[in-house]
Structures are given as structure tokens and as C-alpha cells.
C-alpha positions in Angstrom: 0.0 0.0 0.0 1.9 2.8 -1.5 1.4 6.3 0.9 0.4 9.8 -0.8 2.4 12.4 -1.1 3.5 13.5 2.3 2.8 17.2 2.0 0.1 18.8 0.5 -0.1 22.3 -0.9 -2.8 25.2 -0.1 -4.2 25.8 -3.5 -6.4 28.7 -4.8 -10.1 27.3 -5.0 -11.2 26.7 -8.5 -8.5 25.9 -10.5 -9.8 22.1 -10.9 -12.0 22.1 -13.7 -16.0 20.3 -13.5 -16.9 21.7 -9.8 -19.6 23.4 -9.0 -20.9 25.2 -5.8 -24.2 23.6 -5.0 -27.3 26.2 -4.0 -27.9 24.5 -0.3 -31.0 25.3 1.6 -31.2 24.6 5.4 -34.7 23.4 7.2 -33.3 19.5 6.9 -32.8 17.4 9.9 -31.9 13.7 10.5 -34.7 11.8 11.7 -32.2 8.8 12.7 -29.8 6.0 10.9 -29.3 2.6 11.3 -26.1 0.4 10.2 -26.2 -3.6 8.6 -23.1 -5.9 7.7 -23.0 -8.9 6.4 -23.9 -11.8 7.6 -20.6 -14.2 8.6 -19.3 -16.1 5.6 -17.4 -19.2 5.8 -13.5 -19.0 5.3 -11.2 -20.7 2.9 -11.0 -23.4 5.8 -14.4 -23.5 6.6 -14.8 -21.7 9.6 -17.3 -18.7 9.6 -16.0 -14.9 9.3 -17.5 -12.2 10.5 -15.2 -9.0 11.0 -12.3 -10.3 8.6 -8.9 -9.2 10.3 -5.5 -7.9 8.2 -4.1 -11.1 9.5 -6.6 -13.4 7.8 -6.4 -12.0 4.4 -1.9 -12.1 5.3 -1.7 -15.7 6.4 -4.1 -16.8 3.0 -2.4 -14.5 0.7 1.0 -15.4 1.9 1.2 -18.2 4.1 2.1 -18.5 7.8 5.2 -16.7 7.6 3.5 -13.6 6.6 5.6 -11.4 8.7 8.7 -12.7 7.5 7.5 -12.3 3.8 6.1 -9.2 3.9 9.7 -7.8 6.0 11.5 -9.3 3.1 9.6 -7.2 0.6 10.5 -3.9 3.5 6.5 -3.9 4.5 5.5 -3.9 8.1 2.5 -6.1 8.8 1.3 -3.5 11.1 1.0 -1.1 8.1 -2.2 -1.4 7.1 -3.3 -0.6 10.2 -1.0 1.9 11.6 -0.8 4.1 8.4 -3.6 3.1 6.5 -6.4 2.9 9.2 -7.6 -0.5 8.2 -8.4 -3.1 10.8 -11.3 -5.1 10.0 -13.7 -5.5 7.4 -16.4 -7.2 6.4 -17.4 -9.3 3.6 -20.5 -10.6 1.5 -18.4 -12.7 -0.8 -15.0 -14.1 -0.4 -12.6 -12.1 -2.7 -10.8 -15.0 -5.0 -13.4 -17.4 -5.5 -15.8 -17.5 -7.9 -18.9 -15.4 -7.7 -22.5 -17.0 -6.2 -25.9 -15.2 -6.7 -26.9 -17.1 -3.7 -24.6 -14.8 -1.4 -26.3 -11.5 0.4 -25.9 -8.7 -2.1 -27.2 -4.8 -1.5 -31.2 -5.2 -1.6 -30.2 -7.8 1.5 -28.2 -5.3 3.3 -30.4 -2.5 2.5 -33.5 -4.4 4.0 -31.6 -4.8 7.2 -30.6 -1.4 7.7 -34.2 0.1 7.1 -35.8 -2.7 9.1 -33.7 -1.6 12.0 -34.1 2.3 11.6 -38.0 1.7 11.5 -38.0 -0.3 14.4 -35.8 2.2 16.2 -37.9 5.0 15.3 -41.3 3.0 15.8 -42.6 3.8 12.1 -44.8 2.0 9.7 -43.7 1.6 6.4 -46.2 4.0 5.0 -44.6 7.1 6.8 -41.7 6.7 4.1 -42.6 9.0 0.8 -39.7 8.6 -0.9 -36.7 6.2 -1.0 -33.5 7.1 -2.4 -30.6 4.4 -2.8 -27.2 5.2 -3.1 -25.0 2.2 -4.3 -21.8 1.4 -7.0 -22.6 -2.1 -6.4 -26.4 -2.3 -7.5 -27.8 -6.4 -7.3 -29.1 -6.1 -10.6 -28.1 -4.3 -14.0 -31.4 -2.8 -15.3 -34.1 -3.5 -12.2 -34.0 -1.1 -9.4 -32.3 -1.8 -6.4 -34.4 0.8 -4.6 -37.2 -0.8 -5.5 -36.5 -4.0 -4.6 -35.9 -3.1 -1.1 -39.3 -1.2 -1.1 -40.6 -4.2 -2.1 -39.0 -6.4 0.6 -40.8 -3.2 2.8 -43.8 -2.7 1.6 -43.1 1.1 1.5 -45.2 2.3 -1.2 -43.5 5.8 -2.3 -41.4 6.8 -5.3 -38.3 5.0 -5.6 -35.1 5.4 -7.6 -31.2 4.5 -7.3 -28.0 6.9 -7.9 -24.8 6.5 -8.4 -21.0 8.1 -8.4 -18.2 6.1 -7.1 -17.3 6.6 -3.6 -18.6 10.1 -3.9 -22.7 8.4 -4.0 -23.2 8.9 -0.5 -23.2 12.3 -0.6 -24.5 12.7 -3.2 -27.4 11.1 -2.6 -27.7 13.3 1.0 -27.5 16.5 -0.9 -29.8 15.2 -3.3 -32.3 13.6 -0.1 -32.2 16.9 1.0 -33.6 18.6 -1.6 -36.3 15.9 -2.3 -37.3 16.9 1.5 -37.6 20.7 0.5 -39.2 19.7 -2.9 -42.0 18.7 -0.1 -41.5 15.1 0.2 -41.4 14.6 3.8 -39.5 12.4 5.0 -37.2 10.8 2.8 -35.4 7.4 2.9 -31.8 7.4 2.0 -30.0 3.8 1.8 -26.7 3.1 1.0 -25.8 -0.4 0.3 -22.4 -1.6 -1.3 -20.9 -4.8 -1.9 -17.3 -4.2 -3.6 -15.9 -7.3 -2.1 -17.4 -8.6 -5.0 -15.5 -7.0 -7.4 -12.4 -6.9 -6.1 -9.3 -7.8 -7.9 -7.9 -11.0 -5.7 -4.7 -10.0 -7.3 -4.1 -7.2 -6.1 -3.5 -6.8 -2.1 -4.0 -2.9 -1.7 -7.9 -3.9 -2.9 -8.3 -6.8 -1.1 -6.9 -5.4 2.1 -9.0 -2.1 1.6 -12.6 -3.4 0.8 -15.7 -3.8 3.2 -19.3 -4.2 2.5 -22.2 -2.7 4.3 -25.0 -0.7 4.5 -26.4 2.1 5.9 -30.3 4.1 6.4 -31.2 7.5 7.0 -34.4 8.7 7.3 -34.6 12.6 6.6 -37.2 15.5 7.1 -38.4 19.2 7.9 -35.9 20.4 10.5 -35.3 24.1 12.0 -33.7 26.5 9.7 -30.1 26.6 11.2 -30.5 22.4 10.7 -28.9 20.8 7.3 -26.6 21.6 4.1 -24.9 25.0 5.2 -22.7 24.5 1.7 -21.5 22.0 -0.7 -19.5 21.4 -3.5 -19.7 18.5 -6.2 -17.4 17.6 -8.9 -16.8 15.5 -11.8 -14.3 14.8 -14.5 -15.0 11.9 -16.9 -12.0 12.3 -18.5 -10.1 10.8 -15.4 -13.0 8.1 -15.2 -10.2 5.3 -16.8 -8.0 6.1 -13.4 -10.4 3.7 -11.3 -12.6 1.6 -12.9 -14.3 -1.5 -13.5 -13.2 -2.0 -17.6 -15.8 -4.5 -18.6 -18.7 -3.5 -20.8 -22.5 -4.5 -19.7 -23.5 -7.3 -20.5 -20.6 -9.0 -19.8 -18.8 -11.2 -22.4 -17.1 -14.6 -21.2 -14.3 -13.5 -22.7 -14.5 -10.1 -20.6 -15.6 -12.2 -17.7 -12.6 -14.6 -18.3 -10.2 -11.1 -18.7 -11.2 -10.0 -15.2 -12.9 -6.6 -16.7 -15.3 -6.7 -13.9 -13.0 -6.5 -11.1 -11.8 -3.0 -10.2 -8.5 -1.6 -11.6 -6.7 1.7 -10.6 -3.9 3.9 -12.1 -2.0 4.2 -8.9 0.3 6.5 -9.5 -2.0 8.9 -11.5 -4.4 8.9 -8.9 -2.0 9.9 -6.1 -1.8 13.4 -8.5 -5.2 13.9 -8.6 -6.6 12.6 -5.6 -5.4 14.6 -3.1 -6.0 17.8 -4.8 -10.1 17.1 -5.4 -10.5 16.2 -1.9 -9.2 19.8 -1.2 -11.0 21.7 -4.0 -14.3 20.7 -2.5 -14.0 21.0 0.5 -12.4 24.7 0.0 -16.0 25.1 -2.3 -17.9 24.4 0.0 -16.4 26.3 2.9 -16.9 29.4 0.6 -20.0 28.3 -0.6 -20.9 28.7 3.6 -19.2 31.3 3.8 -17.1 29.8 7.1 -13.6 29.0 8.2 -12.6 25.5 9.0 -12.3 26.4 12.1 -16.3 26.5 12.2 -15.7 22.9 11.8 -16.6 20.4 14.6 -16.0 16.9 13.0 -14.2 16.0 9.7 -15.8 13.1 8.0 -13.7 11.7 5.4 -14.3 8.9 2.6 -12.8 6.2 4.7 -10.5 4.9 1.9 -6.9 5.9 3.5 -6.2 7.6 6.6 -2.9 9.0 5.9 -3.9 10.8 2.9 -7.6 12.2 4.3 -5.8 13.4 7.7 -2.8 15.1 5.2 -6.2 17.0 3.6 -7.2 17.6 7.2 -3.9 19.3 8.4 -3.9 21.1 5.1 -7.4 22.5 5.9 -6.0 23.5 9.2 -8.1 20.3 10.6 -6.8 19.2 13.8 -6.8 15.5 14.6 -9.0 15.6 17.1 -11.7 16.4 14.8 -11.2 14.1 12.5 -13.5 10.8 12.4 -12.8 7.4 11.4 -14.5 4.2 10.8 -11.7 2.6 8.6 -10.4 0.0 11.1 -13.9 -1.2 11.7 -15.1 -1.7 8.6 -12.9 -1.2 5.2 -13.8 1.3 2.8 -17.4 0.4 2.1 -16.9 2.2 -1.6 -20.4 5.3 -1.3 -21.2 4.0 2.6 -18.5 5.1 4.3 -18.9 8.4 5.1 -22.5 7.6 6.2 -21.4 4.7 8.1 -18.8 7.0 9.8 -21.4 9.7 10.4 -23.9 6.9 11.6 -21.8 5.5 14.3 -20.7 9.5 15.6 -24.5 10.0 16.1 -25.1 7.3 18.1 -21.9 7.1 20.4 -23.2 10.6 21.3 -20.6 12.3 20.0 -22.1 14.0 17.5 -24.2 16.8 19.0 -27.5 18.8 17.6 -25.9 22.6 16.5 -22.1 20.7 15.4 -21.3 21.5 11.9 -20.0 18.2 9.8 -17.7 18.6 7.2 -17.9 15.4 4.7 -15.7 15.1 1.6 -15.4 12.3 -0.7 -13.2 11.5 -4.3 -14.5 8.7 -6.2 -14.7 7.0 -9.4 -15.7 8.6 -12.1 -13.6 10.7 -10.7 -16.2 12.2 -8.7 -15.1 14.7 -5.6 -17.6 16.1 -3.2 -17.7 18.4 -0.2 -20.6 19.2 2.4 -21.0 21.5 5.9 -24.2 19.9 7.2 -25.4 21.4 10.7 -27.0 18.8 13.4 
């Protein structure tokens, strides 16, 4: 796992062409969340797997002497954790075999999360009037995954799915947002992803970096201070070939056979423009707010790699004591981590009605987001 750049420059906001400032409006609040895994899955010898530790994936990758092998190649088995942020994850499907439809997939995880939010909050499915999902790794290529999981429900409301790399989850919250202003009420905003199964088994970084999960929110009318303060989104389809999954749809099986459909990454190309886009919009939408990031109470990053999000952080003028991570718990669950991450602040108490969130993402595409939301 090759580190970013270890210093990052201030940059004048706007350089980085395809971002936008996005018009917020507060009045938004968040009803409540709810967070599913996967259920456990059985190991390559059989025994069961629930929170999959760096050690596992180590001793099957490389043997037993893991430690000594990785030393030899001047890696420190403790990297991943120490520098990366990655502990455990979690797993529908077990990277390196072959793909079953009979595994959970993200209308399963989906279900759960919602089932458990309603039951929190002690609603029917009829209060739900509209239900947004947010996923890169939909069950199904043409069918609705939003729609399946209202069916699972029986929420009857308007349904749809969206997508942009690691970037969907916030997306989808700016977007759930504005479906509550459009007069919606309160709106149900999933995000479910499954990338363990499309991750390339040859290549560790992936392996080692990939959870699944999935998480609810349910949204509605909040006081006017409560919600998107300012935001910025961006996109740039021309970098779109720097992480990717190659294959066409439908698949081939001579694509299928290639490995098009597992995920592939220009390394060194994205450590250029990474680091930058997680910068540019979160600078947007500071200015779009019209605050400092000293306003800031918690930094929520896309849980992807610590080093280079807490880099962005100290860049920012971010202190680590702000910052918030979920990494070590579950892997980067691809659009779901930064609702996963803001999930567990809310209920460990941490996260306080009045704190200001700042949430930034980079995904594929290459998407980039950045949102102040305010508790």
C-alpha cells in the first residue's frame, strides 16, 4: 500500500475544472440512521468470518510466515493498520473465488438497515414518501435496487437509485435533502455496497482495503439553522479510466474470463489527482458557507486511506482531534462510508444537535464532493 504524497499544498479554489458550488437550503434534519453488515461467511477453511482481520487476508495471501515475507519485501505487517487505518472489514463474498448469486448482495443489506431504523424510530412503512438508494454495487443491472428493497418493505413511495463512485453517499444526501424541501417529507436514503465482490484478488491494496455494508437515514423538515450549510460537487469523466471497473455491460465470457469486472486503478496517477479534489471541495464548500474551517466540529472523510484524508485535514487547518474514522472497523465500504462513519458519531453521542460536519469524498468517475451539514 503505496502512501500519498506527504505534504500537501494550499491551492487557490477553483482551478480544478468540473466543480460546482451547490445552492444549499437549510430546514433538513436527520430523523435517525441505522447500520447492517454482512452476515458471517465461511472461510477458505471453513470456519465462519465475521469482521475479517489484516491477518486473515496475510496468512491466505501469503502463508504462515506472513511477517517474514512481507519484511523481506521492506513492509511492516502492522502497516495497514498503523498508516492506512484498516483493521477489520467485512465481507459478502470471499474475494478469490468465484462469484455466487446465492450470497447477500445490497437489496439484502439495504433491507436490514431500514428494518432496524423503522424499528428504532417506531414507524410503519407508510410514513416513508420517498426512497433514495445510493449504491456502485447495485444487485441487478437494469431493475432497481431501490425498488426492490421497497418491495422487501412494503413502503409504497417513489423510488429510484443513484450512483457516483465513492462520492454516492453524498451525493445522494444533498440530493435527499432537496427531495425533502421539494415537499416530500420524510425521505429514505440507503446506501448499500458490496465491492468485495468485485475486487481484484490480485491485487493486495484492494483486497486489504474493501468492506461491504449498508447504511439508512431517514430525513425531514428540521429548524432553519439544521442541514446543508454549503456543498460542493465535482466530476471529470476524463479521469473516469483512473479507477474503474473495464468490462462492458453485459458482460462477455471472454470479458468475464479477462477479469474486466473486477476494479483496476492507475496508482500513480491517482495519487496526483486525488489529493487535490479532496481539497477543491471542500475549500467550495467552505466558501459556498461562507465559514472558516475552524467552524468545523468533525471532519468526516471517505474512509479509503487515513494518511492521505488526515494530510487534507492538516492542510485545511483540521486538527486530529476532529477528525473521524470508521476505517479499522469496517474497510472502505466504496459510497457508505462516510454515512457509516457519520452513523456511528450519532449514536456514540458524540455527534451533538448545532455541530457542523464537514464530509468530503473522491471517487470514481472521478467524482469529488464536499458538504458542511449542521445537526
Amino acid at each position: 500500500m503505496t502512501p500519498f504524497p506527504q505534504k500537501l499544498k494550499t491551492m487557490t479554489h477553483g482551478k480544478i475544472p468540473g466543480g460546482r458550488a451547490f445552492p444549499c437550503q437549510p430546514g433538513v434534519q436527520i430523523l435517525g440512521s441505522a447500520l447492517a453488515l454482512p452476515e458471517a461467511i465461511p472461510w477458505f477453511d471453513g470456519s465462519p468470518r465475521t469482521a475479517i482481520a489484516n491477518e486473515d487476508i496475510f496468512r491466505q495471501i501469503l502463508g504462515e510466515n506472513f511477517a517474514d515475507v512481507l519484511q523481506a519485501q521492506g513492509m511492516d505487517p502492522l502497516y495497514p493498520e498503523q498508516v492506512v487505518g484498516i483493521k477489520h472489514r467485512h465481507w459478502t463474498h470471499l474475494i478469490g473465488n468465484p462469484p455466487r448469486h446465492d450470497e447477500e448482495h445490497c437489496v439484502h443489506l439495504g433491507v436490514k438497515a431500514v428494518q432496524r431504523l423503522l424499528t428504532q424510530l417506531q414507524l410503519p412503512p407508510d410514513a416513508i414518501d420517498c426512497l433514495i438508494l445510493a449504491s456502485t454495487t447495485p444487485h441487478k443491472t437494469t431493475s432497481s435496487s431501490a425498488c426492490a428493497i421497497a418491495a422487501e418493505l412494503q413502503i409504497q413511495a417513489p423510488c429510484f437509485d443513484l450512483k457516483a463512485g465513492c462520492s454516492t453517499g453524498v451525493y445522494a444526501l444533498l440530493n435527499a435533502a432537496m427531495h425533502v424541501h421539494a415537499g416530500f417529507g420524510r425521505v429514505l436514503l440507503v446506501t448499500a455496497e458490496t465491492p468485495s465482490k468485485y475486487a481484484n484478488p490480485k491485487i493486495q491494496e484492494t483486497v486489504m482495503g474493501v468492506g461491504d455494508g449498508a447504511v439508512a437515514l431517514l430525513l425531514g423538515p428540521g429548524h432553519p439553522q439544521q442541514g446543508p450549510l454549503g456543498a460542493f460537487l465535482g466530476a471529470d469523466g476524463q479521469l473516469g479510466q483512473l479507477v474503474n471497473t473495464p468490462g462492458l455491460l453485459p458482460p462477455t465470457a471472454e470479458a468475464v474470463a479477462e477479469g474486466q469486472y473486477y476494479y483496476h486503478g492507475n496508482s500513480s496517477a491517482l495519487k496526483e489527482a486525488v489529493p487535490l479534489r479532496y481539497l477543491d471541495a471542500m475549500e467550495g464548500a467552505l466558501q459556498q458557507a461562507q465559514l472558516e474551517a475552524s467552524a468545523i466540529d468533525w471532519y468526516i472523510p471517505h474512509q479509503v486511506n487515513r494518511a492521505l484524508t488526515q494530510q487534507v485535514a492538516q492542510t485545511l487547518g483540521i486538527p486530529p482531534e476532529k477528525q473521524r474514522y470508521t476505517l479499522h472497523q469496517y474497510g472502505s465500504m466504496a459510497g457508505a462510508s462516510v454515512l457509516a462513519t457519520l452513523h456511528e458519531g450519532l449514536h456514540s453521542g458524540d455527534l451533538k444537535s448545532g455541530q457542523i460536519l464537514a464530509l468530503n469524498t473522491v471517487g470514481g468517475g472521478l467524482t469529488w464532493s464536499g458538504l458542511l451539514w449542521q445537526l
